[in-house]
C-alpha positions in Angstrom: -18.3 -8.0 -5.8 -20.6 -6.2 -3.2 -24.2 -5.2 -3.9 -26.4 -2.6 -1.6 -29.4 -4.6 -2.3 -28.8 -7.6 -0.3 -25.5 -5.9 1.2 -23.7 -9.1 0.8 -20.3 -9.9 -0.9 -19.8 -12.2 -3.5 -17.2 -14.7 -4.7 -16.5 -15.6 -8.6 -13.8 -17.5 -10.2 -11.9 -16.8 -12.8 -10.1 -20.0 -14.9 -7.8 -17.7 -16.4 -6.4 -15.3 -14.0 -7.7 -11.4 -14.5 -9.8 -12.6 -17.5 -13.1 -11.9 -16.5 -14.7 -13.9 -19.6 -14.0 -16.8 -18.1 -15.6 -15.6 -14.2 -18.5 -18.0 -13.1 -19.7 -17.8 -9.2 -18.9 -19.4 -6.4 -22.1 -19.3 -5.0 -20.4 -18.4 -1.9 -21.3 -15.0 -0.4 -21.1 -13.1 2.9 -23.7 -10.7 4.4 -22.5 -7.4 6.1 -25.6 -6.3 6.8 -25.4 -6.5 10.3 -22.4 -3.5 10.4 -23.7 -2.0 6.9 -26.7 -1.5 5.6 -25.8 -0.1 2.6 -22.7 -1.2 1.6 -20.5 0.0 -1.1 -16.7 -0.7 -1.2 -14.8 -3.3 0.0 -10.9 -4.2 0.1 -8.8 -6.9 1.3 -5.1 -7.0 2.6 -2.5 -8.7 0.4 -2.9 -12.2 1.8 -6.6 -12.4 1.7 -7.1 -12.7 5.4 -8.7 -9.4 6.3 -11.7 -7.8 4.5 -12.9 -4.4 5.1 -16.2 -3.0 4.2 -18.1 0.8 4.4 -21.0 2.1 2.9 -23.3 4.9 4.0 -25.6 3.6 6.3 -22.8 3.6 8.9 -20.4 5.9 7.7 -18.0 3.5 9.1 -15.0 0.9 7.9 -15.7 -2.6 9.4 -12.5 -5.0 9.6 -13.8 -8.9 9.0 -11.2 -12.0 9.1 -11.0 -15.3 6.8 -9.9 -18.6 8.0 -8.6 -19.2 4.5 -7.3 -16.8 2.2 -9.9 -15.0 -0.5 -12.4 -17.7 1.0 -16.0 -16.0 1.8 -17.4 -18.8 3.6 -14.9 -18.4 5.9 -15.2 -15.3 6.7 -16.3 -13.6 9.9 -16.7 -10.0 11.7 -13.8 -8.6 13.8 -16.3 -6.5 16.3 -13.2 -4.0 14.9 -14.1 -0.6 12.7 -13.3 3.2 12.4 -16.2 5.6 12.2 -15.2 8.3 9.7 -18.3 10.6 9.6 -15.8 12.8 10.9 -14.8 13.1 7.6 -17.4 12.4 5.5 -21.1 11.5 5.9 -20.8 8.8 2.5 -18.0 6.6 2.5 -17.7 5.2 -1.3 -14.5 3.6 -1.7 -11.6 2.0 0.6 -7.7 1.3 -0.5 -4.5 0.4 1.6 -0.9 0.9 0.8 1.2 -2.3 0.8 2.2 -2.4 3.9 -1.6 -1.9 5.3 0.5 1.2 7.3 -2.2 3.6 5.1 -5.6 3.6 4.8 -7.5 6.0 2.2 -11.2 6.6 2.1 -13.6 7.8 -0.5 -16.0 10.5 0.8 -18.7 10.8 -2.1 -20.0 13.8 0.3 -17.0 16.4 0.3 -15.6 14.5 -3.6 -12.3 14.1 -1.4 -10.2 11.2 -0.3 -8.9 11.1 3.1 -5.7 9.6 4.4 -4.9 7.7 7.6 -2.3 5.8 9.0 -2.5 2.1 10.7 0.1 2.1 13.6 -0.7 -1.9 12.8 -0.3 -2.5 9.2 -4.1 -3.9 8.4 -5.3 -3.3 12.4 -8.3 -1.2 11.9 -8.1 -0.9 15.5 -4.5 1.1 15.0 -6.1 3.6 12.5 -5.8 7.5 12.7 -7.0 10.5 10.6 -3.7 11.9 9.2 -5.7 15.5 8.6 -4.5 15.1 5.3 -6.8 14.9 2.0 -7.4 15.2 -1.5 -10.0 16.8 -3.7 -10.6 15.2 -7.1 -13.6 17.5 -7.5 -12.4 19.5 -10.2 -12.7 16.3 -12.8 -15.4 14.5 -10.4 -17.9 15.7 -8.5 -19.1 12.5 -7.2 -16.6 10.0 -6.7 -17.4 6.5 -5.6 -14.1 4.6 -6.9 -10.6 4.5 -5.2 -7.6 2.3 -6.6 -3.9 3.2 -6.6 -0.6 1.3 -8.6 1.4 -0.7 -6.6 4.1 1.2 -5.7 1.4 3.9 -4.7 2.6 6.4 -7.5 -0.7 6.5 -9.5 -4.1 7.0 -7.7 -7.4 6.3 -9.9 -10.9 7.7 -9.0 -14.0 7.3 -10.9 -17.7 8.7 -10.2 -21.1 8.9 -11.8 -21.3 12.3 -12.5 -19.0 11.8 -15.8 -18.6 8.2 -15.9 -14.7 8.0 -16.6 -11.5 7.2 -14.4 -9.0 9.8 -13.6 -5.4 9.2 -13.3 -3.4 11.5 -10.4 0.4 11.7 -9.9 2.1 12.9 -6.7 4.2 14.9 -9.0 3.5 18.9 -8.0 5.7 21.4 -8.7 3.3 24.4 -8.8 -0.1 25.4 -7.1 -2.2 28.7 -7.3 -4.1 29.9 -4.6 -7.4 31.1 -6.9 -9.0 34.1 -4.6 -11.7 34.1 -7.4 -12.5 31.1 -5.8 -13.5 32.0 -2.1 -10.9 33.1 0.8 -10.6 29.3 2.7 -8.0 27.2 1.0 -7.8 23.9 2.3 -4.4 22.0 0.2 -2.0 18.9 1.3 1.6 19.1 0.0 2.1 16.1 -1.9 5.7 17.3 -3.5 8.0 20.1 -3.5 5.3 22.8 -3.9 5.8 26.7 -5.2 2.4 28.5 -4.6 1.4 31.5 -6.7 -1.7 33.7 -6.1 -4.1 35.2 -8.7 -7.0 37.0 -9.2 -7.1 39.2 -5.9 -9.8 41.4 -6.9 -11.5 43.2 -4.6 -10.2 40.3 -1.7 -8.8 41.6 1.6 -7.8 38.1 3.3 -7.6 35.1 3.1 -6.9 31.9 5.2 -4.6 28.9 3.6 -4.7 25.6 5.9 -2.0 23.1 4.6 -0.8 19.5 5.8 2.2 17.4 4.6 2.9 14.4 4.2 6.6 11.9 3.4 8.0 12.0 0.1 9.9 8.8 -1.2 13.0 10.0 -2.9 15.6 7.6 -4.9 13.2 4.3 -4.1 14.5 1.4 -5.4 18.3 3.6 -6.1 20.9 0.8 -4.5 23.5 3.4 -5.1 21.6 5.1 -1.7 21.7 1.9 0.4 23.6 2.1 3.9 23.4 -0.8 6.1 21.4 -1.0 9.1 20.6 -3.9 10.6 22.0 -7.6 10.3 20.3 -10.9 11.5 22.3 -14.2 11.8 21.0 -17.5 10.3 23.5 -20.0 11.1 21.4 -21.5 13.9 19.0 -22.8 11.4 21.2 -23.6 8.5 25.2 -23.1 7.7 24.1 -22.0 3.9 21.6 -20.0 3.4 20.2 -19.2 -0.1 17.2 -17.3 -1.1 15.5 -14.7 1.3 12.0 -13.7 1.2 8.9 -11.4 3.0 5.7 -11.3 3.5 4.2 -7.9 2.1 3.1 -6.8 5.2 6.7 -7.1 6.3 6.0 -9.3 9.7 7.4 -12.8 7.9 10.6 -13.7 6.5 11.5 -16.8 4.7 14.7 -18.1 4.0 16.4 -21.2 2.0 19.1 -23.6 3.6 21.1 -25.3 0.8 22.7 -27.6 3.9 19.4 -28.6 5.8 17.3 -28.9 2.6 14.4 -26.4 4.7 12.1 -23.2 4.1 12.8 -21.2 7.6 9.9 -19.0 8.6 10.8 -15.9 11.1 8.4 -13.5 13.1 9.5 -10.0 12.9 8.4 -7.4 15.4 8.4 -4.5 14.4 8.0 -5.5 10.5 10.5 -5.1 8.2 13.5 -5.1 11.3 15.4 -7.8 10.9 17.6 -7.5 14.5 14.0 -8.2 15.7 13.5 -11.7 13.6 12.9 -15.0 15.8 12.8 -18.1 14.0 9.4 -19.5 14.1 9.1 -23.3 12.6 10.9 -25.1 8.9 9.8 -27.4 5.8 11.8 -30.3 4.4 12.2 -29.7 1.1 14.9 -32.6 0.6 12.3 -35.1 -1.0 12.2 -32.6 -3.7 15.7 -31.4 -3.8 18.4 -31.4 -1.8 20.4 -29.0 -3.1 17.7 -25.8 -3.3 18.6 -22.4 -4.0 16.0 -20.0 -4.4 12.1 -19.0 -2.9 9.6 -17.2 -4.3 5.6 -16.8 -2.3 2.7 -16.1 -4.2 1.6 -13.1 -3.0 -1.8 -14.0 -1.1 1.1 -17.0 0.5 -0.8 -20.1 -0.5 1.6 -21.2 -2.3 5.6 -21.2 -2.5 8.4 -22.2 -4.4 11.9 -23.6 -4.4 14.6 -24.2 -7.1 17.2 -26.5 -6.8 20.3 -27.5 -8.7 20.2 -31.1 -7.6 16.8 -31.9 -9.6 16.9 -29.0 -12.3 13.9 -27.9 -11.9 11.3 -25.3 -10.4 9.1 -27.3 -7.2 5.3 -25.8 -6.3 3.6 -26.5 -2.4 0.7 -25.4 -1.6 0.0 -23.8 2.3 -3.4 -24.4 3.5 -3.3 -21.7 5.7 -1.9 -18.5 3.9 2.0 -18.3 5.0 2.0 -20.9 7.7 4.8 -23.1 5.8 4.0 -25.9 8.6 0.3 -26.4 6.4 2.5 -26.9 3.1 2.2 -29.7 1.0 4.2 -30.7 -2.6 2.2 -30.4 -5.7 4.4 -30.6 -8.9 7.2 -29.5 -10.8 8.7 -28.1 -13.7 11.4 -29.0 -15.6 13.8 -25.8 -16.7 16.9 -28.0 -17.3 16.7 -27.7 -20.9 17.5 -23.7 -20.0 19.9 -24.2 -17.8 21.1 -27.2 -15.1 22.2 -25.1 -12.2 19.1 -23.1 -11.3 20.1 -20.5 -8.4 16.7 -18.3 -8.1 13.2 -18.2 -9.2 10.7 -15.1 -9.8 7.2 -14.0 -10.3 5.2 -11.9 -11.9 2.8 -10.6 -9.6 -0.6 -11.9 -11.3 1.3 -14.9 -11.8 1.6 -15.2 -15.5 5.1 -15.0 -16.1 8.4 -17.1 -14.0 12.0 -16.2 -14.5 15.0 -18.5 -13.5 18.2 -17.6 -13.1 20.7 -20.0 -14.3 24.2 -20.2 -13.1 25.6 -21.9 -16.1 24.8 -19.5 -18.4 24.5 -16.9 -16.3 21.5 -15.8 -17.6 17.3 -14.9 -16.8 14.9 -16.7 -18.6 12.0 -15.8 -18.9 8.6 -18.7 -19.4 4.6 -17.9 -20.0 2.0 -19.7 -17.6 -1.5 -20.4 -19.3 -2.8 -20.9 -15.8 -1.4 -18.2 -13.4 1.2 -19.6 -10.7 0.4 -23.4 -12.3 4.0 -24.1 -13.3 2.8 -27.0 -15.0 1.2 -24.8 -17.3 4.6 -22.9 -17.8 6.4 -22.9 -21.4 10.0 -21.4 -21.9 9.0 -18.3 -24.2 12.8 -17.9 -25.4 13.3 -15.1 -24.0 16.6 -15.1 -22.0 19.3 -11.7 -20.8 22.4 -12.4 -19.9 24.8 -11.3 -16.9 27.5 -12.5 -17.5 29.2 -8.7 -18.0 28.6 -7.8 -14.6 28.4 -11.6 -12.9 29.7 -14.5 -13.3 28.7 -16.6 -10.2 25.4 -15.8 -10.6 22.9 -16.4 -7.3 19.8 -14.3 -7.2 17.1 -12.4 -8.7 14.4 -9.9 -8.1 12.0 -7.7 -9.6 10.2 -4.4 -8.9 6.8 -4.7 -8.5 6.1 -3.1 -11.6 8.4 -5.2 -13.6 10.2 -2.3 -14.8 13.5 -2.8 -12.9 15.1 -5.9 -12.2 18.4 -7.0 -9.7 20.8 -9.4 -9.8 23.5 -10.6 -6.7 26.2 -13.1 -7.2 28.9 -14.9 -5.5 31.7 -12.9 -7.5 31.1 -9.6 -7.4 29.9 -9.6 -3.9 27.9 -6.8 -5.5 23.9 -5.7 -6.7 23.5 -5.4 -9.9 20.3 -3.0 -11.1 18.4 -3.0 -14.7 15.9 -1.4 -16.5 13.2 -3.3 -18.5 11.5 -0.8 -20.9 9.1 -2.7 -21.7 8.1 -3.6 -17.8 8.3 -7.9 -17.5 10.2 -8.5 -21.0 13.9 -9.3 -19.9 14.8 -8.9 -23.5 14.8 -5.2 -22.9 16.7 -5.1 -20.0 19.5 -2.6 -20.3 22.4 -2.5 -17.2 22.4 0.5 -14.8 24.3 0.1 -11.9 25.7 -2.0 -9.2 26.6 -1.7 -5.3 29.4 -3.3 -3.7 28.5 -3.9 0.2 31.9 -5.4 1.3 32.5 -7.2 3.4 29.5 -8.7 3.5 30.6 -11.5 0.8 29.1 -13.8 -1.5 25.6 -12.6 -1.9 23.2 -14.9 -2.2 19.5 -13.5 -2.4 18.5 -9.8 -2.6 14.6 -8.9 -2.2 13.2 -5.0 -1.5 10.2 -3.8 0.4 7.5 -3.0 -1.9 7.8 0.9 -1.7 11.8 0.3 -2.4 13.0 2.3 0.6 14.6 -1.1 2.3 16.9 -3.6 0.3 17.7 -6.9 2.0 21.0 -9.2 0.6 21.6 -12.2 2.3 24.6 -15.2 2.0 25.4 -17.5 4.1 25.8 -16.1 7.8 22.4 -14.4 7.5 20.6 -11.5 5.8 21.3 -7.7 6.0 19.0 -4.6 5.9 19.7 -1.8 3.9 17.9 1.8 4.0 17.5 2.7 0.4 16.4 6.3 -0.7 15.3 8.9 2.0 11.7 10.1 3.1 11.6 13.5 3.6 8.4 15.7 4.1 7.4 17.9 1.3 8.6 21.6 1.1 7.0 24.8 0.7 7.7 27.6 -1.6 5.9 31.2 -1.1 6.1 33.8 -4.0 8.2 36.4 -3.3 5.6 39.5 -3.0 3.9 37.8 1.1 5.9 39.9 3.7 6.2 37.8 6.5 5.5 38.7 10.3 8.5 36.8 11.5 10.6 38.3 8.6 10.8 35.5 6.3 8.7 32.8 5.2 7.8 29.6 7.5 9.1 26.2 6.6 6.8 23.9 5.4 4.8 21.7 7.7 6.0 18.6 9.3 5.4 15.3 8.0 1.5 14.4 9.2 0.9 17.4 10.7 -1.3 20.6 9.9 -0.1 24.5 10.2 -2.7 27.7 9.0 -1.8 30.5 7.6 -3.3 33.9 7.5 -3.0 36.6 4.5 -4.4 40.1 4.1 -3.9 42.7 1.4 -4.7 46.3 1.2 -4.3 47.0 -2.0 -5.9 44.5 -4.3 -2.6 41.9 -5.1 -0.2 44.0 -5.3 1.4 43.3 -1.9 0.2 40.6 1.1 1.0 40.5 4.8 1.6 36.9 6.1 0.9 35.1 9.5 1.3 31.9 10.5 -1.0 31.6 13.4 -1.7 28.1 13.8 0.9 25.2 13.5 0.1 21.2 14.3 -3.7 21.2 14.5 -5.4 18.6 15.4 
């Protein structure tokens, strides 16, 4: 929590995870009051190691790092921020996408958020305005609170004027240029977009200055993957099982069923595999020596292996956030009774819920944790959905990060299998969908996505392949029919991240309108 009165952050526990009844504080805070001296957001990147702070005594986004993850007391400045007066004069809310690839900022000034991108996923030092923006000022006309979903879908704002939260989609099909309104139009295409124009009047021009920006389209959809990369593993281990990222995409962690070890790669750029170098291992043969499958929490201080030699589901914990060289065994849990050949392990991501996959059944079952990501606190819920229809050598699971599709590889089909959960993280309402064969790359044995579901990543035992899933196109633009165009038709839509204006005039009151595009990629 950050106050403006002593411009300081505090740090509360919570002994049941996201139940803020049972919160008490740490009495652990950190002042910002040397950067801000009137602080009012603050945000951290997935694994806890980068804060970020603004308020509106700067009008600026400082960048601070922790020693340990989510651990105030370690934490200290960067000498690294991004003015953004430039954009608005009262910063009042900070977000990043998953990646840390985009930044958006709250201006309570201009009720608009503003977009930027990070060439450095989480490197304030790598940010740039993207001249793109959004104005929530027709529900909220002072807007101090940014959050989006996950998957980056569903944006939420909230502000004093009416005291409630606001839900936005990128979904647009339609948009009407209002000249009741005033003549300066100021829009950024966040979907295939068909303008209309009303209320004329008396108006003679008017002035329309648009940006654009990438559309995700089929995410998640393995019936789009292609293969595009491939990285061999058979340096570090002759069987590899699970496969795993970090969410920033710059760490990848992989399984050997031979060796017994965790391998931890460096990838540069992220999410590349060609680019992987292997980095440093954990034994994990006190524990089992026969594991299968890995799973991180999501801040990484903590990780977890299956294995069919013990039957069971083995925690570590990392004292430094995804360095697997500070790990250290803390228990187990016992999921024999489920099944005796456990292949793969998964997460929900606040930690209350595991699933195993189990070969001998061929099945996902699903188990409640009182105390998040304490799998001593887990308890088989029996709840279970079987694969056996679409695989019988059953090796590896994942889930979308919204629980509401789930994916399956196996040794058999040499194939991915896709489901839809209706009800998102109950695999008792999982329904089949579809699968995709990738032969020759045979015997799957781990399949994980990035978290926006445009890459897919299948490994066995040579080494893991990338996939391109979906396509990212930029938005386009539809003009009604009655705008006679300079150049004889209408222009194409902006490109992706970039700005174009456009100029209208018409004599006789809406009936008919001269276009111009006179400016294209401002900066």
């Amino acid at each position: 929590m950050v106050g403006t009165t002593n411009d300081s952050i505090y740090q509360y526990s919570l002994s049941t995870a996201y139940n803020v009844s049972t919160a008490s504080y740490d009495n652990v805070s950190f002042s910002v009051a040397s950067q801000e001296g009137l602080a009012l957001a603050l945000a951290f990147n997935n694994a806890g190691t980068k804060l970020y702070i603004t308020g509106q005594s700067s009008d600026t986004i400082h960048q601070y790092s922790l020693s340990s993850a989510f651990d105030l007391s370690t934490a200290s400045y960067d000498s690294i921020s991004l003015p953004v007066f430039a954009q608005d004069g009262s910063p009042s809310g900070i977000a990043f996408n998953s990646d840390g690839t985009k930044m958006f900022m709250m201006g309570a000034a201009n009720d608009t958020v503003f977009q930027y991108s990070l060439s450095t996923g989480f490197d304030l030092s790598t940010a740039s305005y993207d001249s793109v923006s959004f104005s929530p000022s027709s529900q909220e006309t002072s807007p101090n609170c940014l959050a989006f979903n996950s998957d980056g879908t569903k944006m939420y704002i909230a502000g004093n004027t009416n005291d409630t939260i606001y839900q936005y989609s990128p979904v647009k099909t339609t948009a009407t240029l209002d000249l009741s309104t005033g003549n300066y139009f100021s829009d950024t295409l966040a979907a295939n977009t068909t303008y209309t124009i009303s209320n004329a009047g008396d108006a003679q021009s008017f002035q329309v200055e648009l940006s654009n920006t990438d559309i995700i389209n089929d995410a998640f959809d393995i019936s789009t993957a292609s293969g595009v990369a491939f990285f061999n593993t058979s340096s570090q281990d002759a069987a590899m099982e699970g496969v795993f990222f970090k969410p920033d995409g710059t760490k990848m962690y992989m399984i050997g069923r031979v060796n017994d070890h965790v391998q931890e790669y460096n990838l540069a750029p992220a999410w590349d595999v060609s680019t992987a170098t292997s980095l440093q291992s954990f034994n994990v043969g006190p524990q089992d020596i026969n594991p299968r499958g890995l799973f991180f929490k999501p801040d990484g201080t903590k990780f977890y292996i299956a294995g069919t030699s013990g039957g069971d589901v083995n925690e570590y914990n990392l004292s430094t956030a995804w360095d697997i060289s500070t790990a250290s065994y803390s228990r187990n849990f016992v999921t024999s009774s489920q099944d005796s050949f456990i292949v793969d392990i998964a997460f929900k991501p606040d930690g209350t819920k595991m699933y195993m996959a189990g070969n001998t059944n061929r099945s996902i079952f699903e188990y409640d944790l009182s105390t998040a990501w304490n799998i001593s606190t887990a308890t088989y819920n029996s709840v279970s959905f079987s694969v056996a229809t679409q695989e019988t050598g059953l090796a590896g699971v994942y889930f979308s990060p919204d629980g509401d599709k789930m994916y399956i590889v196996g040794t058999l089909g040499d194939d991915v299998n896709e489901y839809s959960l209706s009800t998102a993280w109950d695999v008792s309402t999982a329904s089949y969908v579809q699968n995709a064969s990738f032969s020759p790359y045979l015997n799957p044995t781990g399949v994980f996505f990035k978290s926006d579901g445009t890459k897919m990543y299948v490994n066995n035992s040579d080494g893991v392949r990338e996939f391109d899933v979906g396509s990212v196109s930029a938005a386009t633009l539809t003009w009604p029919t009655s705008i006679e165009w300079s150049a004889g038709e209408a222009p194409s839509a902006p490109a992706s991240s970039e700005t174009d204006l456009y100029s209208f005039i018409t004599p006789d009151n809406g009936t008919t309108y001269y276009g111009f595009k006179v400016a294209a990629n401002l900066s």
